[in-house]
FIMARZA-545519 format. One record per residue (C-alpha): x, y, z; residue number from 1. Coordinates in Angstrom, 3 decimals, decimal comma, padded with zeros to 6 digits. Layout:
N
        x        y        z num
        X        Y        Z NUM
...
***
This chain:
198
        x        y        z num
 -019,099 -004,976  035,574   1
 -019,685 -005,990  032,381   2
 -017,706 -003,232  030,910   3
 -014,698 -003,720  032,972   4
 -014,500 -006,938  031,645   5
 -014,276 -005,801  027,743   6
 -011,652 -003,144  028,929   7
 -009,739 -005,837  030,814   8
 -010,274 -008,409  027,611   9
 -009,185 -005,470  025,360  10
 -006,124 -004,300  027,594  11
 -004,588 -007,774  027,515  12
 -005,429 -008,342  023,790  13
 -003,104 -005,149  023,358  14
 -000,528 -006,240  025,976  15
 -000,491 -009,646  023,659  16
 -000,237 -007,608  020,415  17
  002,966 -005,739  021,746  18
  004,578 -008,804  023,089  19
  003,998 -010,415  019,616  20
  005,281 -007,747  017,856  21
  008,618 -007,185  019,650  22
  009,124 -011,342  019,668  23
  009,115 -011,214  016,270  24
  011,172 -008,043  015,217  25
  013,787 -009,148  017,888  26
  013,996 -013,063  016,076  27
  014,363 -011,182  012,555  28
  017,507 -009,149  014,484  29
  018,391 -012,327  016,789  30
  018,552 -014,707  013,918  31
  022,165 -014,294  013,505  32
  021,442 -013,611  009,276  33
  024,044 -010,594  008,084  34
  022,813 -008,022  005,852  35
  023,775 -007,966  002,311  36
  025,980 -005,024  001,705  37
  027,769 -005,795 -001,748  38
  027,260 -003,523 -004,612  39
  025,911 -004,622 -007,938  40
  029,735 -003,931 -009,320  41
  031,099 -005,899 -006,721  42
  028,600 -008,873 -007,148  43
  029,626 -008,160 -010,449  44
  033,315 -008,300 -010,248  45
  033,064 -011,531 -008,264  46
  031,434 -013,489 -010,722  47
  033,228 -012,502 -013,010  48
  034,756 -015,447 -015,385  49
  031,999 -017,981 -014,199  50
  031,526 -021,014 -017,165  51
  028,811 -020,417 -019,905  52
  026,140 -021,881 -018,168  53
  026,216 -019,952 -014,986  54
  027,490 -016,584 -016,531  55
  023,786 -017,034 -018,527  56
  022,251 -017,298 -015,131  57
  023,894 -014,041 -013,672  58
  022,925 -012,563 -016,735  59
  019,364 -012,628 -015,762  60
  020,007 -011,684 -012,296  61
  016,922 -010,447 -010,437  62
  014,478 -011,089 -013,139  63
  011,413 -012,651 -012,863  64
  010,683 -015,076 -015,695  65
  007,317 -016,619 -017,091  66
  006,710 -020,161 -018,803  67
  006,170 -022,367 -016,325  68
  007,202 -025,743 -015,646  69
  008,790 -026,420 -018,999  70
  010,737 -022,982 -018,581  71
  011,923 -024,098 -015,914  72
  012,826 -027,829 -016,476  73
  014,407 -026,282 -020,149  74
  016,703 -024,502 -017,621  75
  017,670 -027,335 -015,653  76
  018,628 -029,455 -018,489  77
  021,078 -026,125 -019,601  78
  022,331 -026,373 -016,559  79
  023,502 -030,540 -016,373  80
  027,002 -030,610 -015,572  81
  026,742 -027,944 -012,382  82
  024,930 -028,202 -009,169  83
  021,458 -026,254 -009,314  84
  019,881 -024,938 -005,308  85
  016,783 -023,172 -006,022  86
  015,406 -021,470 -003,515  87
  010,959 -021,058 -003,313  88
  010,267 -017,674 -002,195  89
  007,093 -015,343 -001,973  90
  007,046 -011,329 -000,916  91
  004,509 -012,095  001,766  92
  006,665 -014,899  003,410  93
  008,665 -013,185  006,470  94
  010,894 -016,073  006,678  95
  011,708 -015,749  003,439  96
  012,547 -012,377  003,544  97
  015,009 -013,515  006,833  98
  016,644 -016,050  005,024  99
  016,833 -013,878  001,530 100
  020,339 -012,103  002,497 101
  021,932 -015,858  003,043 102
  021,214 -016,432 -000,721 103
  022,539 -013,474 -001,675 104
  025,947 -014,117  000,073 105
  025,835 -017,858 -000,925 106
  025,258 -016,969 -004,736 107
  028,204 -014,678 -004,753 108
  030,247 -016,681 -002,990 109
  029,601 -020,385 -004,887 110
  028,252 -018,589 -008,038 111
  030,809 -019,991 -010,207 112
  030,710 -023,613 -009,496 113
  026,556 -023,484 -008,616 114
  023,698 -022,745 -009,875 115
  021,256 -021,031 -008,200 116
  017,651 -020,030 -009,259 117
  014,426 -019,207 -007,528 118
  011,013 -019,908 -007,447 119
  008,132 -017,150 -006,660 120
  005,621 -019,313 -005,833 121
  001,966 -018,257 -004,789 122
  002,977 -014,523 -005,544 123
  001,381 -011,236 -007,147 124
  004,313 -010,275 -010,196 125
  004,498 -006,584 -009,047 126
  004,871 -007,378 -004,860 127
  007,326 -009,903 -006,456 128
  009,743 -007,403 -008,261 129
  009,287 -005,204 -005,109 130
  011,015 -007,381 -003,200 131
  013,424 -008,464 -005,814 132
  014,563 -004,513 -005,757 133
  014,953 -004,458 -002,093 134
  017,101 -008,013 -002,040 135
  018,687 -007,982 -005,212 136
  020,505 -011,656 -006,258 137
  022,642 -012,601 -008,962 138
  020,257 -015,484 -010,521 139
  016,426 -015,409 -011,754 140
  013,298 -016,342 -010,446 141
  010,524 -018,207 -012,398 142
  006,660 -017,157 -011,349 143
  005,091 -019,736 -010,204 144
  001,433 -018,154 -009,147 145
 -000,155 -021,594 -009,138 146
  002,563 -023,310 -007,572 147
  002,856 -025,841 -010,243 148
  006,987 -025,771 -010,385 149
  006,739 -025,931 -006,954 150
  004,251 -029,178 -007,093 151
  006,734 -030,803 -009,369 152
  009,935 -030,033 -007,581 153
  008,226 -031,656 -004,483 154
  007,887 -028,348 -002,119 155
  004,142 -027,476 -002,737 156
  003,494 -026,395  000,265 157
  006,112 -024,958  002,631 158
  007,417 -021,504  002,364 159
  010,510 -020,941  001,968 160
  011,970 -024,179  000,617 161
  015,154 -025,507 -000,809 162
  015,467 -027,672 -003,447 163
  019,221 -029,153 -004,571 164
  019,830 -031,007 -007,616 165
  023,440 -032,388 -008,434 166
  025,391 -032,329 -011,363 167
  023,361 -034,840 -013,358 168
  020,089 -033,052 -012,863 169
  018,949 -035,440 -010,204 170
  016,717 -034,226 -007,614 171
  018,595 -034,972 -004,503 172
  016,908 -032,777 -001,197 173
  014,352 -030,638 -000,600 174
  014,665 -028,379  002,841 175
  012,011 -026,912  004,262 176
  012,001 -024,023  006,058 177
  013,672 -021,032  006,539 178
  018,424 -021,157  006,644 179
  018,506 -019,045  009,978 180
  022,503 -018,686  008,428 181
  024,886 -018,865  005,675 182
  027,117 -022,233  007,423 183
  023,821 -023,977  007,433 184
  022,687 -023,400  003,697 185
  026,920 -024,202  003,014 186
  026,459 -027,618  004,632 187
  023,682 -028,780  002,707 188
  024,982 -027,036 -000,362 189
  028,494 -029,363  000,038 190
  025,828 -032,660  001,078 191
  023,256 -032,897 -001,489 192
  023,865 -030,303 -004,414 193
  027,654 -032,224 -005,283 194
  026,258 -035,611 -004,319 195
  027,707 -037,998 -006,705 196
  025,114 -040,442 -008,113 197
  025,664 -044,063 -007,268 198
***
């Protein structure tokens, strides 16, 4: 008796496993998010002409960049005059992976009147530049092991998260949470990153 029970316990453990599994390959698929199909040269050719300050950013497209929190703010300050969106990512975040090919599209498409930069935040450097090679943007990420940019731009804890700062460097909303699709990042793009200040 006592072993039909552990079969039985076992059999709908699996039956639980398999359900779990297919739930959450079919919300990756269902999530409405488009894969990113643009080549490097097109990415290119699109941003082509952007100002100073965000032609430096594409140039250090998909690199991951060291120094910290002053590295970062330094960055910011370059980049007064322009909205900034940076997005908080980690390689072991599925969300984040779901949500990646939004910010791909969104940074072509608004690269040369926005900033954006992101954050890989509670992350090992090589898993990092893994994923960077499979999703490849057209701005940088700073490392941010200890999460200490991500303590001072208010999104410690959640994964992924949005932060938008407007044109005077003003911290105006963080989102947290995965964009399920390009119209929703778009709308809070056009809300908080050009938000005037009063």
């Amino acid at each position: 008796m006592r072993k039909l029970v552990w079969i039985g316990a076992l059999a709908a453990l699996v039956a639980a496993l398999v359900v779990g599994l297919s739930q959450s390959s079919s919300s990756s698929s269902d999530a409405g998010v488009p894969e990113f199909s643009m080549s490097r040269g097109e990415v290119a050719k699109a941003l082509a002409g952007a100002p100073g300050p965000l032609a430096a950013v594409h140039a250090d497209a998909g690199r991951l960049i060291g120094g910290g929190v002053d590295a970062f703010n330094t960055r910011l300050s370059e980049l007064k005059g322009y909205p900034v969106v940076v997005n908080k990512w980690a390689s072991w975040c599925g969300p984040c992976r779901v949500e990646f090919p939004v910010f791909q599209q969104a940074s072509v498409d608004l690269g040369k009147r926005v900033a954006f930069l992101g954050m890989n935040s509670g992350d090992n450097r090589d898993q990092a530049a893994d994923f960077l090679r499979d999703y490849p943007v057209p701005f940088p990420s700073y490392l941010d092991p200890n999460e200490k940019i991500a303590l001072d731009a208010g999104v410690a804890a959640a994964y992924p998260s949005t932060v938008f700062y407007n044109a005077a460097g003003e911290r105006t909303f963080a989102h947290q949470g995965q964009y399920r699709d390009l119209e929703d990042l778009r709308e809070d793009i056009d809300r908080y990153a050009f938000e005037t200040t009063g």
